[in-house]
C-alpha positions in Angstrom: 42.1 129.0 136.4 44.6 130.8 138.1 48.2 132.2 136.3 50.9 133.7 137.1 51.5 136.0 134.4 55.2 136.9 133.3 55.8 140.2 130.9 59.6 140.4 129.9 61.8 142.8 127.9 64.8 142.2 126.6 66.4 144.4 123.9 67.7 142.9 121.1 68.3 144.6 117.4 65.7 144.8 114.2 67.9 141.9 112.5 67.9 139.8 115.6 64.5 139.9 116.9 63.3 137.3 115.1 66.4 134.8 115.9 65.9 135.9 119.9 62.3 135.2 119.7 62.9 131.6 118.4 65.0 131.1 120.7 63.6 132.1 123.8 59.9 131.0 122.8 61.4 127.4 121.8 62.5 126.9 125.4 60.0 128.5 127.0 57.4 126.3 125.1 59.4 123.2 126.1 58.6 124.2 129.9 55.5 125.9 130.0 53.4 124.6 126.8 53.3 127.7 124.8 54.5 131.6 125.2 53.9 134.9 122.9 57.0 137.0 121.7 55.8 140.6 120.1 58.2 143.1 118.7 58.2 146.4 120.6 60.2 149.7 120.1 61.9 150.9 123.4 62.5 154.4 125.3 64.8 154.2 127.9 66.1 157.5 129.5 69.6 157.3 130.8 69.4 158.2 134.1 66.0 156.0 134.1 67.1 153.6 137.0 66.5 156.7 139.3 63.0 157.8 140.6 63.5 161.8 139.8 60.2 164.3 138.8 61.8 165.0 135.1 64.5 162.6 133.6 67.5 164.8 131.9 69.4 162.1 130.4 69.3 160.5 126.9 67.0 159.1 125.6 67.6 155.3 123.9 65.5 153.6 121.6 65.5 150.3 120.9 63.7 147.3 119.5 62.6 145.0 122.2 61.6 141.4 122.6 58.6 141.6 124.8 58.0 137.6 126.2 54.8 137.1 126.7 54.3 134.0 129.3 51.6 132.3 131.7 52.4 129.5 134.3 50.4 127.5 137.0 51.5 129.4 140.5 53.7 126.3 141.2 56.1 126.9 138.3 56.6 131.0 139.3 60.3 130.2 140.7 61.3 128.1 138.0 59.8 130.0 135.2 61.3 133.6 136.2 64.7 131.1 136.5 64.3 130.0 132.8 63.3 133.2 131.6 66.8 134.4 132.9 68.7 131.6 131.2 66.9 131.9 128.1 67.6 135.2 127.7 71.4 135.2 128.5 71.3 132.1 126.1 69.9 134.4 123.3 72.3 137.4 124.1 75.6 134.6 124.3 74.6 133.3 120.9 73.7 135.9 119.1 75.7 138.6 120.4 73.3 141.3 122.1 75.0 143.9 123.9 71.8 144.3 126.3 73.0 143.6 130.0 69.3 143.6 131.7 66.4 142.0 131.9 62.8 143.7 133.2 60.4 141.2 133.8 57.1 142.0 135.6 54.6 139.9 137.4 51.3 139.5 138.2 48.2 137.0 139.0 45.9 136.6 136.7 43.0 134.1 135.5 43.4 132.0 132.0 40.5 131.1 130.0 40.7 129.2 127.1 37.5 129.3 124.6 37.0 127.2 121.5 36.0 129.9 119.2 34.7 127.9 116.3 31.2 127.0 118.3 30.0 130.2 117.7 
């Protein structure tokens, strides 16, 4: 069945990734039935919002909550909307100091398959 699959990043710290991924995956699985929040580790060159041959500036790491969600193509507008608020929700209450949000789209197909029949 056809998806419209959502991967979002939104840096948060070691000692509030878990609290932001509660968060966020609580509401999104209100909505949407389910999502997947991994812990990632970030790069991010300053001067990275440019398109240049060799980035100079320096280079941040951070952790990253990477959001992880699939909707029917019906729900696209309102899921990339609840993604936002979601994620402002999480950097209000628990104080991130991230100001953006990268979330990337595509179309994909879901398949579910009951594993324990083989």
């Amino acid at each position: 069945m056809e998806r419209i699959t959502f991967t979002a990043y939104l840096a948060c710290t070691d000692n509030t990734y878990v609290q932001t991924a509660d968060l966020i995956g609580h509401i999104l699985s209100q909505h949407f039935g389910g999502a997947t929040i991994s812990k990632q580790r970030g790069y991010w060159s300053d001067d990275g919002q440019e398109y240049l041959h060799l980035y100079v500036g320096d280079i941040n790491i951070e952790t990253v909550a990477a959001i992880h969600l699939q909707v029917l193509p019906e729900f696209e507008e309102s899921a990339v909307t609840l993604l936002r608020q979601a994620s402002k929700m999480a950097v209000n209450e628990l104080g991130l100091t991230t100001k953006n949000l990268h979330i990337e789209r595509h179309r994909s197909q879901a398949m579910h398959t009951d594993i324990s029949i083989f």
